[in-house]
Backbone bond lengths (Angstrom), bond angles and torsions (degrees), N, CA, C in turn:
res aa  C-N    CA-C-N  psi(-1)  N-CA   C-N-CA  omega(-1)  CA-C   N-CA-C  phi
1 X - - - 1.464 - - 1.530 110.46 -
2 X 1.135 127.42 133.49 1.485 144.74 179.03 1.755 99.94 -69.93
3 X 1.330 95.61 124.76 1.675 118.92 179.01 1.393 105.47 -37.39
4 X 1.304 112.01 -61.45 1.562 128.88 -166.16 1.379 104.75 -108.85
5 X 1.516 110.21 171.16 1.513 131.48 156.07 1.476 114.04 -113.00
6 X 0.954 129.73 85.36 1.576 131.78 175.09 1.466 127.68 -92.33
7 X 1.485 115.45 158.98 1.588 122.21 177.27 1.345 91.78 -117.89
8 X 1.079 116.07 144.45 1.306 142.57 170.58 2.101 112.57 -107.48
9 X 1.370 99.67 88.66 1.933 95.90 -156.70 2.134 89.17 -73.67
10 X 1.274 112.08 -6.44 1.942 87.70 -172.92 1.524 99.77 -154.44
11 X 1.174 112.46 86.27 1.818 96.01 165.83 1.745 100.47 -114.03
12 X 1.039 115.16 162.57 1.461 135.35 -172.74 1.679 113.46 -82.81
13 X 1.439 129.00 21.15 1.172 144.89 -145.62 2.063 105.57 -63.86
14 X 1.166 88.27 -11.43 1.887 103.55 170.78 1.687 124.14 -83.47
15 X 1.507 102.02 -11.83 1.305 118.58 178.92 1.723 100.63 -67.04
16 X 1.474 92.46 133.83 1.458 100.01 173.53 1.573 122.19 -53.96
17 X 1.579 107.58 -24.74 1.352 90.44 168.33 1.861 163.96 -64.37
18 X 1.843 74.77 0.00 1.437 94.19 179.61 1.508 106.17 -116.21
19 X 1.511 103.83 19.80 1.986 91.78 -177.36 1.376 100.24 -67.45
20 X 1.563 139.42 -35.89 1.458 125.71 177.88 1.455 109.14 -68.14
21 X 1.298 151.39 -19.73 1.493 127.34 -166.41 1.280 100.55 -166.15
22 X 1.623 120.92 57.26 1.186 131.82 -177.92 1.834 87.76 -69.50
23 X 1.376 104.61 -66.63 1.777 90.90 -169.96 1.533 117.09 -43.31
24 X 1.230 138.97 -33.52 0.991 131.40 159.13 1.214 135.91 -35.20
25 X 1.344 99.43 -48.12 1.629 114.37 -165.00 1.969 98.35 -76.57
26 X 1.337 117.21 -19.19 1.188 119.61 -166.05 1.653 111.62 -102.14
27 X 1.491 112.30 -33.89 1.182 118.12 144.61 1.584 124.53 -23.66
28 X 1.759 100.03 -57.67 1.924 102.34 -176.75 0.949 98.39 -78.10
29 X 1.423 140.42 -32.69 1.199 127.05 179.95 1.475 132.84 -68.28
30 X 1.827 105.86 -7.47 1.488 100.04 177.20 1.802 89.55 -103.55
31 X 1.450 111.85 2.67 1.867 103.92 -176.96 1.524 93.69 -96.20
32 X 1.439 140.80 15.23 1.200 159.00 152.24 1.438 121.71 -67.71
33 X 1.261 96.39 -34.92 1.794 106.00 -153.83 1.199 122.04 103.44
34 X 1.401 131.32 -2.33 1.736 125.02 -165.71 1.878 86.08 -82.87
35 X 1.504 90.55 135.70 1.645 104.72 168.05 2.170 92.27 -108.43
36 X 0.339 106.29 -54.28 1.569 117.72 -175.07 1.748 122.23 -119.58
37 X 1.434 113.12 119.39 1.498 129.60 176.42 1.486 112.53 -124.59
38 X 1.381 107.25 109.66 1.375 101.27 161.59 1.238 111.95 -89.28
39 X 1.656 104.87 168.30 1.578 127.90 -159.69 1.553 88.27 -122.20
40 X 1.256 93.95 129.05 1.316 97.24 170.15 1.838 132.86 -114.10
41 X 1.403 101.39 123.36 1.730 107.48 -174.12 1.176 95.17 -80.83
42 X 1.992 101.37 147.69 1.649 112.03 174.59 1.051 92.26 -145.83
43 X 1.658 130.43 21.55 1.843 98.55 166.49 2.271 66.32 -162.63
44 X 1.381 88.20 166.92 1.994 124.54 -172.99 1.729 85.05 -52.53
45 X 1.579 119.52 -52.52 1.474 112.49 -170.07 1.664 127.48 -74.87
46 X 1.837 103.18 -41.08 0.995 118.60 155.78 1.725 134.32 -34.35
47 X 0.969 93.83 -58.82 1.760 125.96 167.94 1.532 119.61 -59.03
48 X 1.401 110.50 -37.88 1.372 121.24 169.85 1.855 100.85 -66.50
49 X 1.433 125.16 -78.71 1.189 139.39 160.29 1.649 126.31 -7.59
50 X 1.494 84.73 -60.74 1.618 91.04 171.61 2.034 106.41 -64.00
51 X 1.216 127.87 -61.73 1.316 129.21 163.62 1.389 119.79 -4.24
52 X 1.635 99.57 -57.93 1.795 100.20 -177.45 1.809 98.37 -89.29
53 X 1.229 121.74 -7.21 1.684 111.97 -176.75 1.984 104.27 -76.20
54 X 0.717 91.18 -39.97 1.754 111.74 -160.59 2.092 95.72 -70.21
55 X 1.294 101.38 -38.45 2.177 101.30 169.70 1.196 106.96 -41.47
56 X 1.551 118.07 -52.94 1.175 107.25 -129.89 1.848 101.39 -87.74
57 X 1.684 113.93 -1.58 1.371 129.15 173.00 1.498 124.35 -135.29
58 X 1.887 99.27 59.03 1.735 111.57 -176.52 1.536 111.10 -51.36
59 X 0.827 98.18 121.92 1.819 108.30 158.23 1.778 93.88 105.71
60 X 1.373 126.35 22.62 1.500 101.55 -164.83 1.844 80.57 -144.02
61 X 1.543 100.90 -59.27 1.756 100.50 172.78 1.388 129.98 -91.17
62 X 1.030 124.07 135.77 1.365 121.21 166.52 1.279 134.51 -111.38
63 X 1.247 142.31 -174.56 1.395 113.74 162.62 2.041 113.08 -152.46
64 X 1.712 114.17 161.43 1.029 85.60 -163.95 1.778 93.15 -112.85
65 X 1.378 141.04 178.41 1.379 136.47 159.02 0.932 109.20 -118.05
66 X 1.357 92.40 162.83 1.756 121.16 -170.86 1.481 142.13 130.20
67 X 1.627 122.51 -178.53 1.615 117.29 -158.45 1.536 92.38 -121.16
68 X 1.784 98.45 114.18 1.242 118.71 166.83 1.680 125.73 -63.91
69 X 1.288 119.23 120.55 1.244 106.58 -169.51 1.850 127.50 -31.49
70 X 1.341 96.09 -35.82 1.461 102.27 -178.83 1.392 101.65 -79.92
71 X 1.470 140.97 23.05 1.642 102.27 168.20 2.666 68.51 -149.05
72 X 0.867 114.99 30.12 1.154 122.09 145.97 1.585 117.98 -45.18
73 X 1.053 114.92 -35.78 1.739 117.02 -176.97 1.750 100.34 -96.62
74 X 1.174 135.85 3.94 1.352 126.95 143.98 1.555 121.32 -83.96
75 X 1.549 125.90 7.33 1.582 118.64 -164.67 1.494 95.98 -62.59
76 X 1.144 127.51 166.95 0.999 126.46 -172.66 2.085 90.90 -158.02
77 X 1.510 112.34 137.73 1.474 131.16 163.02 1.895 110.79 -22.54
78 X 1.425 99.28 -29.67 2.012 91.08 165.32 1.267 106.18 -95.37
79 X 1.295 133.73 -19.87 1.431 120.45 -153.80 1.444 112.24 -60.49
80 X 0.748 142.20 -36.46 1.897 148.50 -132.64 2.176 73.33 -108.97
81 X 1.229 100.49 -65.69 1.607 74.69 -165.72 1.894 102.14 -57.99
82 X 0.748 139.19 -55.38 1.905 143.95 175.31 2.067 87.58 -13.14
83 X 1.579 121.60 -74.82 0.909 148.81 -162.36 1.720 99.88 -58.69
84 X 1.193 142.36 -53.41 1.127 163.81 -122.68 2.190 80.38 -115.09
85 X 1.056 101.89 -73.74 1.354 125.80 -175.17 2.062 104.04 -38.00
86 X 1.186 90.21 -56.44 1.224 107.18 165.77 1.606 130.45 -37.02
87 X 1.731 91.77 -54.45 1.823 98.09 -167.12 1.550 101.69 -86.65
88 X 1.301 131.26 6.76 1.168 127.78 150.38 1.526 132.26 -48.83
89 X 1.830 108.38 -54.68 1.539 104.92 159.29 1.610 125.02 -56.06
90 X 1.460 74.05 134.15 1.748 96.16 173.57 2.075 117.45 -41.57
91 X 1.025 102.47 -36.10 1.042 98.99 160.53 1.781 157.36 -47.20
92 X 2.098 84.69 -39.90 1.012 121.83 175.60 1.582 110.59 -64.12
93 X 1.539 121.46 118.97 1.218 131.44 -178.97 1.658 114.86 -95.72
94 X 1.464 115.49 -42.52 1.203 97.11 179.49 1.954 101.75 -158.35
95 X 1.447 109.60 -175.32 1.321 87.52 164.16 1.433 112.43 -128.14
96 X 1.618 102.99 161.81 1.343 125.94 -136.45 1.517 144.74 110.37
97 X 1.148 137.32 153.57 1.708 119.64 51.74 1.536 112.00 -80.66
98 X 1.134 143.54 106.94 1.254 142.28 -174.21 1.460 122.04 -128.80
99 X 1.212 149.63 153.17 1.268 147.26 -177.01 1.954 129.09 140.49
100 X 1.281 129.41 -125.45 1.151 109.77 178.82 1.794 93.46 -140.17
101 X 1.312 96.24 164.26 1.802 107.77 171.67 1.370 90.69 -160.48
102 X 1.609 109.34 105.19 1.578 123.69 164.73 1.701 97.20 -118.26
103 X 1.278 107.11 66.43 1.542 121.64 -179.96 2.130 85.74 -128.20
104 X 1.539 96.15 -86.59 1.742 96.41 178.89 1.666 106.59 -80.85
105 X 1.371 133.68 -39.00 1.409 107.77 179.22 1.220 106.17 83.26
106 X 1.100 136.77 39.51 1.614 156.47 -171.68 1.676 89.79 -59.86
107 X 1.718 93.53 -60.68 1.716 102.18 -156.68 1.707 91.70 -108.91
108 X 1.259 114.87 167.16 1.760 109.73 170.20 0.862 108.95 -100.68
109 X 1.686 95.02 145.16 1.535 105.15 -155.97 1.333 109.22 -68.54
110 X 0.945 151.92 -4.15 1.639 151.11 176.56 1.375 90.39 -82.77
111 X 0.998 144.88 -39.31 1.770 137.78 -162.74 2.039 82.96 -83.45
112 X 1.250 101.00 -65.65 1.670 100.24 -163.98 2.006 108.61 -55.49
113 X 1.148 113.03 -10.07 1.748 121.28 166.49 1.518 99.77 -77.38
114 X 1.391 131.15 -43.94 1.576 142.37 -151.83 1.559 77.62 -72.41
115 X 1.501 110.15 -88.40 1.580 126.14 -155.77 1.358 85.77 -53.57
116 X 1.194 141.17 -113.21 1.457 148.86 -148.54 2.138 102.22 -8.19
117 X 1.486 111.81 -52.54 1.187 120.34 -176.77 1.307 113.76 -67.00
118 X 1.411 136.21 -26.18 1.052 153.35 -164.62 1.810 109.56 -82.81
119 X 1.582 102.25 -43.10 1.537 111.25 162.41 1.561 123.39 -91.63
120 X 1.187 120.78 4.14 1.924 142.33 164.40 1.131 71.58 -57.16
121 X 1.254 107.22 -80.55 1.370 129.69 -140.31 1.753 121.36 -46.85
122 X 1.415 99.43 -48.96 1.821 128.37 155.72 1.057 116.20 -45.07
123 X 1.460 118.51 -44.66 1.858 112.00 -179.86 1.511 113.02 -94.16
124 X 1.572 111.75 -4.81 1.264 101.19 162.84 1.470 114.90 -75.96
125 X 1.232 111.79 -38.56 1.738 124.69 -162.10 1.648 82.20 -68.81
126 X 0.931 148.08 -75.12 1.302 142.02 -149.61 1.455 126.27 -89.81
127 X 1.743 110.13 -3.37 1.278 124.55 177.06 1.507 115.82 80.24
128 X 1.119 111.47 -1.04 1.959 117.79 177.33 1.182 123.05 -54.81
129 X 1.319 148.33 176.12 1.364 156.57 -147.56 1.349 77.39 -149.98
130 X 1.945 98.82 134.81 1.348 127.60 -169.05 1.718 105.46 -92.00
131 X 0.766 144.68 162.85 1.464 159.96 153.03 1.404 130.89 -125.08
132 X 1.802 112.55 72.82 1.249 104.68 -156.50 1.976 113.92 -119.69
133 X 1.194 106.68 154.79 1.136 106.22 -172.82 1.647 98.67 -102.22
134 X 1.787 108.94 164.09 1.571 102.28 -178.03 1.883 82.94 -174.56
135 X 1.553 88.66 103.52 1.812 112.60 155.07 1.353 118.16 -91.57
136 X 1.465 135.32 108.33 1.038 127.30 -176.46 0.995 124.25 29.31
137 X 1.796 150.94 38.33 1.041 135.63 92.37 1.580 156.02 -58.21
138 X 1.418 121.45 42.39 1.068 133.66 -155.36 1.868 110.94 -56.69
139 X 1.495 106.36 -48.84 1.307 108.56 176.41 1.740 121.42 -51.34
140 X 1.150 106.57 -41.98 1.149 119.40 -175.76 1.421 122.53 -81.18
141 X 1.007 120.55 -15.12 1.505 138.68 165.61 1.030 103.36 -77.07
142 X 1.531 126.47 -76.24 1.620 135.79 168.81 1.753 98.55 -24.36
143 X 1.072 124.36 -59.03 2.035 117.68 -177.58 1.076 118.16 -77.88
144 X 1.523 128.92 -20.90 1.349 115.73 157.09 1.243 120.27 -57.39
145 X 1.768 107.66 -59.37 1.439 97.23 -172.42 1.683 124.47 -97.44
146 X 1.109 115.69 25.02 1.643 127.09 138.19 1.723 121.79 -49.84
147 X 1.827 86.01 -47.35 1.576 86.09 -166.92 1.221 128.00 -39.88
148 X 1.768 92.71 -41.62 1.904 123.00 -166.20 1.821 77.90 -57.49
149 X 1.155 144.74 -58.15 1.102 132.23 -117.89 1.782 155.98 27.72
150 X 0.709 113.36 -92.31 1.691 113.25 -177.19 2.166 97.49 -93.00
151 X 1.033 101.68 -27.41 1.671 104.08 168.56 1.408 122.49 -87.58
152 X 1.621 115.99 5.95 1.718 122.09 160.31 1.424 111.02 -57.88
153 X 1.337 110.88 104.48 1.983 120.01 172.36 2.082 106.85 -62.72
154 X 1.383 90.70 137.70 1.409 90.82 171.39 1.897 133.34 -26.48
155 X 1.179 112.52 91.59 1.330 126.25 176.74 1.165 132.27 -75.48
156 X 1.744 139.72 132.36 0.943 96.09 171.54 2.606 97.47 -132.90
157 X 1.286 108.71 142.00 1.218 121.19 150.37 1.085 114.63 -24.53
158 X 1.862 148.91 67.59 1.127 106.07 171.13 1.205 123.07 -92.50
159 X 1.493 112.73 -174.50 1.543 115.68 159.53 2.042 92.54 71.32
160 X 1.005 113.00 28.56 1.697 121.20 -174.16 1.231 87.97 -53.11
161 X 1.529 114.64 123.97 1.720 136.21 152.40 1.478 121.49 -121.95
162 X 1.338 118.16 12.16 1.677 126.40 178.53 1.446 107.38 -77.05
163 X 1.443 104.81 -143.29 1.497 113.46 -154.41 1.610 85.15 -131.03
164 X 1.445 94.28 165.53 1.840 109.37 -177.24 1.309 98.63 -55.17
165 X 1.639 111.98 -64.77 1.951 112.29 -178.07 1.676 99.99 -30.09
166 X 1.244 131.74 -56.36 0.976 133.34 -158.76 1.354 113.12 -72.46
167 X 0.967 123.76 -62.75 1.964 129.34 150.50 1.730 104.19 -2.98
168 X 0.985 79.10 -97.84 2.284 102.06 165.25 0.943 125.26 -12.88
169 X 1.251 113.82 -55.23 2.104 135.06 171.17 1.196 99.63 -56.79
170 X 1.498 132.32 -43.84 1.246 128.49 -136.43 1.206 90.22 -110.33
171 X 1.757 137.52 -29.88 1.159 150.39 -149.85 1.707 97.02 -95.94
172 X 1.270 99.67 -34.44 2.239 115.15 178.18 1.139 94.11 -91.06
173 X 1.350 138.63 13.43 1.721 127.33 167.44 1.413 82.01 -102.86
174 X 1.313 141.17 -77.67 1.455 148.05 -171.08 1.676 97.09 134.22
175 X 1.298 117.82 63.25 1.417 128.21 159.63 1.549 101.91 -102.96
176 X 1.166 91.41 -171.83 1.686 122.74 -176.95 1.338 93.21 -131.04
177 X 1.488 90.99 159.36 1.813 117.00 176.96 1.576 100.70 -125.88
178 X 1.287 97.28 133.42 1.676 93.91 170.61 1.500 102.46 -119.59
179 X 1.254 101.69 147.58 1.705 111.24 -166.37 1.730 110.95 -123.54
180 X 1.451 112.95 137.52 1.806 110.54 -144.86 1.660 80.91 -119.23
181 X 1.650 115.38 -177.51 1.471 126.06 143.12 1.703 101.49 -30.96
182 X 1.216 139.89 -75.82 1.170 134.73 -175.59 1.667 112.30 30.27
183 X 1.595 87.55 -95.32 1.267 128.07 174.28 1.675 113.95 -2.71
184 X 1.641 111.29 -46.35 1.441 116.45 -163.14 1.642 98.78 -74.47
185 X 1.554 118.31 -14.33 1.697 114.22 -172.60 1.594 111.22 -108.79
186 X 1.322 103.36 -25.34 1.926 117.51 160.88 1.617 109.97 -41.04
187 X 1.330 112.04 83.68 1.536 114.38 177.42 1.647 101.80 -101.87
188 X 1.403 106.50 -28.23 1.617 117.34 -172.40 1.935 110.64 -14.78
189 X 0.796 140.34 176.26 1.957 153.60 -162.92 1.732 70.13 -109.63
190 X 1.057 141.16 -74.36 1.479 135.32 -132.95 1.595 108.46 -121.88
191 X 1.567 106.54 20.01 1.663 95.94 168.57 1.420 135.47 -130.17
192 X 1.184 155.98 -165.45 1.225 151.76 -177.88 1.839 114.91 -10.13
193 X 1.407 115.66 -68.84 1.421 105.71 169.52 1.482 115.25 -48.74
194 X 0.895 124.49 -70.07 1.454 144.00 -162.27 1.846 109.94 -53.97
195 X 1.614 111.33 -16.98 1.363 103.14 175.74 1.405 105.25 -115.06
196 X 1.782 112.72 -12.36 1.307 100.15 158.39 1.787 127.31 -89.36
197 X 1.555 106.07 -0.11 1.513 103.52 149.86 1.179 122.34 -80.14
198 X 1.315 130.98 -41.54 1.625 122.73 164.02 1.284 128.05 -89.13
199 X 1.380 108.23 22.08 1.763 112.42 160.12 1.368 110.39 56.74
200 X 0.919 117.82 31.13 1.824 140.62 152.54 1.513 100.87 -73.99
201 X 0.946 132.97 -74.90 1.753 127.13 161.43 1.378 110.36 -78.44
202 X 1.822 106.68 110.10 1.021 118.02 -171.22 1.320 122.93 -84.50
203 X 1.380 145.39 146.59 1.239 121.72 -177.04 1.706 123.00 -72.63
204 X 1.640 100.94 -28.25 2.030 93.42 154.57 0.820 111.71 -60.10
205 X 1.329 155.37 16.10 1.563 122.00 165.67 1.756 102.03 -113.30
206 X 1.509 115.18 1.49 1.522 112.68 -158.13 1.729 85.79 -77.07
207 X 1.589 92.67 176.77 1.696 114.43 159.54 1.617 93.55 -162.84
208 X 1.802 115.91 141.44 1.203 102.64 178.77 1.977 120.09 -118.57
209 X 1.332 109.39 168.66 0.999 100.85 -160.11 1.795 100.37 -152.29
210 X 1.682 103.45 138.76 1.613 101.00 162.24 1.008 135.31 -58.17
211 X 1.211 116.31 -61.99 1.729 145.49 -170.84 1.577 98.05 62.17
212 X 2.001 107.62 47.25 1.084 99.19 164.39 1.333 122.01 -78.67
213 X 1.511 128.96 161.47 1.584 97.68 -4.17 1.726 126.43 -124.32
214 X 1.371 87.68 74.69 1.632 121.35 164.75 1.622 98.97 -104.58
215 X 1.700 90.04 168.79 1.698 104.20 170.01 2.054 120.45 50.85
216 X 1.132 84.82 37.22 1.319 97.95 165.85 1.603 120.20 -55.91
217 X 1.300 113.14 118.68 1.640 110.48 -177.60 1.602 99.72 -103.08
218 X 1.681 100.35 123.08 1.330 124.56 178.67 1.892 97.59 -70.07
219 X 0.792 110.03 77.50 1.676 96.88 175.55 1.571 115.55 -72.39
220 X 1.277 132.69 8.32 1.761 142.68 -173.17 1.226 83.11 -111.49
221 X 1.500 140.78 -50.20 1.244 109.25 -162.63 1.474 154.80 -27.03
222 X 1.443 141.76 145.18 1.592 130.71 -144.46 1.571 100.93 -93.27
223 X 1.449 112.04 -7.94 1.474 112.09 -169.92 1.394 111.29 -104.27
224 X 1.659 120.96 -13.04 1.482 140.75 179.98 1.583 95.77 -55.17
225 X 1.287 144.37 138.87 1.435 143.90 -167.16 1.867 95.54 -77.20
226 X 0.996 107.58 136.10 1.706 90.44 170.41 1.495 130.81 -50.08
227 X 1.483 109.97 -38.22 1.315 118.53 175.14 1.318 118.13 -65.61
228 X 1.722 104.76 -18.50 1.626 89.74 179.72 1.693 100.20 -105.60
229 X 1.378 136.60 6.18 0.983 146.46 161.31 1.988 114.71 -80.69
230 X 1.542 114.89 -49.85 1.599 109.08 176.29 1.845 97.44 -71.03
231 X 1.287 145.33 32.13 1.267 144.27 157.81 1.316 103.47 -115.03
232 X 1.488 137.60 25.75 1.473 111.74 141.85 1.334 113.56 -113.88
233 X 1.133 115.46 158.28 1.525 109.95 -167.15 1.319 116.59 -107.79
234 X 1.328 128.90 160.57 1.416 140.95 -164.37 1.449 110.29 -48.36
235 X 1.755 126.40 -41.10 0.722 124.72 -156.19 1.920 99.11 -83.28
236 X 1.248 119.40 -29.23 1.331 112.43 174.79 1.474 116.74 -56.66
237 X 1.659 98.69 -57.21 1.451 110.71 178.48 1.438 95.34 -60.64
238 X 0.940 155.69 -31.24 2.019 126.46 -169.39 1.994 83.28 -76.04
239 X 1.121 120.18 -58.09 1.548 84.14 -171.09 1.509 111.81 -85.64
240 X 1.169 147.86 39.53 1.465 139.88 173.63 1.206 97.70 -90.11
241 X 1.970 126.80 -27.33 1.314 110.97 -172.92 1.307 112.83 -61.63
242 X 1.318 122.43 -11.08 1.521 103.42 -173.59 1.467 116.43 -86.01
243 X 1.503 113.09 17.77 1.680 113.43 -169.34 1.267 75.79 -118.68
244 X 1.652 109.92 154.15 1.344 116.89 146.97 1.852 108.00 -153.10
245 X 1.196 113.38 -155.19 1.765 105.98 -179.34 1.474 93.26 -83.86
246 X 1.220 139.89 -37.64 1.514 108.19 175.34 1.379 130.35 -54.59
247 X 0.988 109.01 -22.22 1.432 128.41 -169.22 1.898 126.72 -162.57
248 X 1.228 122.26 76.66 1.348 131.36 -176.57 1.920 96.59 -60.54
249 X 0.927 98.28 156.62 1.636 109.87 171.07 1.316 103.45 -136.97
250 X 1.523 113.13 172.21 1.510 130.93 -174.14 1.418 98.11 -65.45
251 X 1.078 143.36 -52.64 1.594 149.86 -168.98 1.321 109.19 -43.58
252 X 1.270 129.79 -40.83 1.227 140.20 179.93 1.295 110.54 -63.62
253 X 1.347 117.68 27.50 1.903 112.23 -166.53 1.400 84.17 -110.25
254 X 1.475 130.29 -31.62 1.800 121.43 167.05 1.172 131.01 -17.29
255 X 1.907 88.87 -62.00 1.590 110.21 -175.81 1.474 114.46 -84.65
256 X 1.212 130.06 -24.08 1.593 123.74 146.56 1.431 119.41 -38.10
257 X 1.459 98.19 -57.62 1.632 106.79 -175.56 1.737 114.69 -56.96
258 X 0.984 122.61 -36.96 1.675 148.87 175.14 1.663 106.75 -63.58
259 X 1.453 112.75 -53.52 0.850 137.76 146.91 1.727 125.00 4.28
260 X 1.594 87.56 -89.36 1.601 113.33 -177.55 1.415 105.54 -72.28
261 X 1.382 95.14 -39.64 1.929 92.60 178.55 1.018 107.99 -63.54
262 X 1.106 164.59 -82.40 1.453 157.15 86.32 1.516 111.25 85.47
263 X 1.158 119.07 -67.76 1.475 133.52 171.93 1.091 112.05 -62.22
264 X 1.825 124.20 -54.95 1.097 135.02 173.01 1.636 136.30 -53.66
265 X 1.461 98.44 -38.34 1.270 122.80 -173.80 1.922 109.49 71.12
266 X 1.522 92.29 60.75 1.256 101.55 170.60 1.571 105.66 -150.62
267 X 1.216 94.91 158.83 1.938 128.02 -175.04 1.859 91.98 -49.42
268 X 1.522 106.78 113.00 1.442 96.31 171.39 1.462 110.36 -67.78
269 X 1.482 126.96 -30.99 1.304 111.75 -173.84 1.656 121.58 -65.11
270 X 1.392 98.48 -23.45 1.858 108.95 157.54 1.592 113.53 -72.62
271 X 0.865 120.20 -35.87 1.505 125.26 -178.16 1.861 89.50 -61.95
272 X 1.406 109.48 -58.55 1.868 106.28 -162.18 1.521 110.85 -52.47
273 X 1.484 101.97 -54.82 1.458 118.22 168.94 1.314 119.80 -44.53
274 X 1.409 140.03 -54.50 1.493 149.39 179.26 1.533 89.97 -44.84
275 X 1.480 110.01 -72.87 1.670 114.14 -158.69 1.012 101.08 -67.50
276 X 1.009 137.87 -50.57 1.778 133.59 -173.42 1.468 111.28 -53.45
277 X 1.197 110.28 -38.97 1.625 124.08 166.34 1.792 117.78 -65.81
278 X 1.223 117.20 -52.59 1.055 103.48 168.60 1.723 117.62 -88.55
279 X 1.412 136.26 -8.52 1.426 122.98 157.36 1.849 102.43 -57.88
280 X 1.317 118.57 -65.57 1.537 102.03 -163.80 1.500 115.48 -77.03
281 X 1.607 131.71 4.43 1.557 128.86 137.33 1.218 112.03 -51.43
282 X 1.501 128.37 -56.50 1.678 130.46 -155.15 1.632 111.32 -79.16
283 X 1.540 100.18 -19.16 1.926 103.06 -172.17 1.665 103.13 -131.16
284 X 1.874 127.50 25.79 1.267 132.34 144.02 1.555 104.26 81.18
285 X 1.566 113.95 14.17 1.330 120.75 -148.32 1.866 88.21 -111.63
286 X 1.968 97.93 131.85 1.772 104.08 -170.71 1.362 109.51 -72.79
């Protein structure tokens, strides 16, 4: 029996890298603990794709739609209905991946303010739970989604790589933070470790997530403190080998989960429970 019960709110399950042994990869992921993984859409085609991926495993995948800041400079006069059209299936959990990245600047940022506002705007009209990404644009995120005001539907930060201030802002709006592999290289004075040792990022507000297969958490690493390294247990590590930086998999959401407890100095099986509890409150999921 798997330690935990976990949600997995973003893995990349459309990436070509799993067209040979997707069942596999989902297999470890239920010998993990994942009861539920959403798939996450970041562009009109993506989003379509994910739709037919997520049938063929009801009650286990889900998926979310939407225009990732970086391909924001393809929206095109159909997209929003494509997107819109989308969050109708039952499947459909929230909308997005959508938001800003003024880190690479894929799309310009005046186009990635347009689109990003354009789907605020979508999950208000329809009541959906947001899924948004944010690279060093913090200000600007913070004024988009003010605008919505008191009608902003449960949101959540994922893949959070900012600073505690930033946590906080987002935590006094009434978002969520979702917390990735990241976490194991976040040494920063003011980021991810450091506010889940002083409980500035609380663990009610977390939900966790792969973003396989990105954000691979090195859990062997030589710089990981030992004490927060002899707190994961064998059974994570026998399946973590199957993640690595070429390729993270869903399974690896253990050692996230271990992870945060770890940092925090709390019971991972409370840590699994909290997030698992608040991912299937925020995305309507039994």
């Amino acid at each position: 029996m798997p330690l935990y019960e976990l949600v997995d709110i973003g893995a990349n399950l459309g990436h070509p890298s799993y067209q040979k042994d997707l069942n596999d990869v989902l297999d470890r992921a239920k010998q993990a603990g994942l009861s539920k993984i959403m798939v996450t859409g970041t562009s009109e085609k993506i989003s379509q794709e994910c739709a037919g991926l997520v049938e063929k495993y009801p009650g286990f995948l889900y998926f979310t739609a939407g225009v990732h800041p970086h391909d924001a400079k393809d929206w095109t006069d159909g997209t929003l209905a494509t997107i819109k059209a989308l969050q109708e299936n039952p499947n459909c959990v929230a909308v997005g991946e959508c938001g800003l990245d003024f880190n690479r600047n894929f799309s310009p940022q005046d186009v990635q303010r347009e689109v990003f506002a354009k789907q605020v705007d979508l999950a208000v009209q329809l009541h959906k739970p947001l899924f948004i990404h944010e690279r060093e644009a913090h200000e600007d995120m913070v004024k988009i989604l003010s605008n919505a005001g008191s009608e902003l539907p449960p949101a959540v930060i994922h893949c959070f790589t900012g600073t505690v201030d930033e946590a906080k802002k987002y935590l006094e709006m009434g978002l969520y933070i979702g917390l990735t592999g990241f976490l194991w290289k976040d040494r920063s004075d003011n980021g991810v470790q450091a506010g889940l040792r002083s409980g500035e990022i609380p663990i009610e507000k977390l939900v966790l997530e792969t973003d396989a297969p990105y954000m691979y958490p090195k859990i062997n690493d030589k710089k990981i403190p030992k004490e927060i390294k002899s707190l994961i247990t064998p059974d994570t590590e026998a399946l973590h080998k199957f993640s690595s930086f070429n390729r993270n998999e869903p399974c690896s959401l253990a050692a996230v989960c271990e992870l945060v407890a770890a940092f925090s100095g709390r019971d991972p099986k409370d840590v699994a429970r909290i997030t698992t509890e608040n991912a299937k409150r925020i995305y309507g999921l039994e």
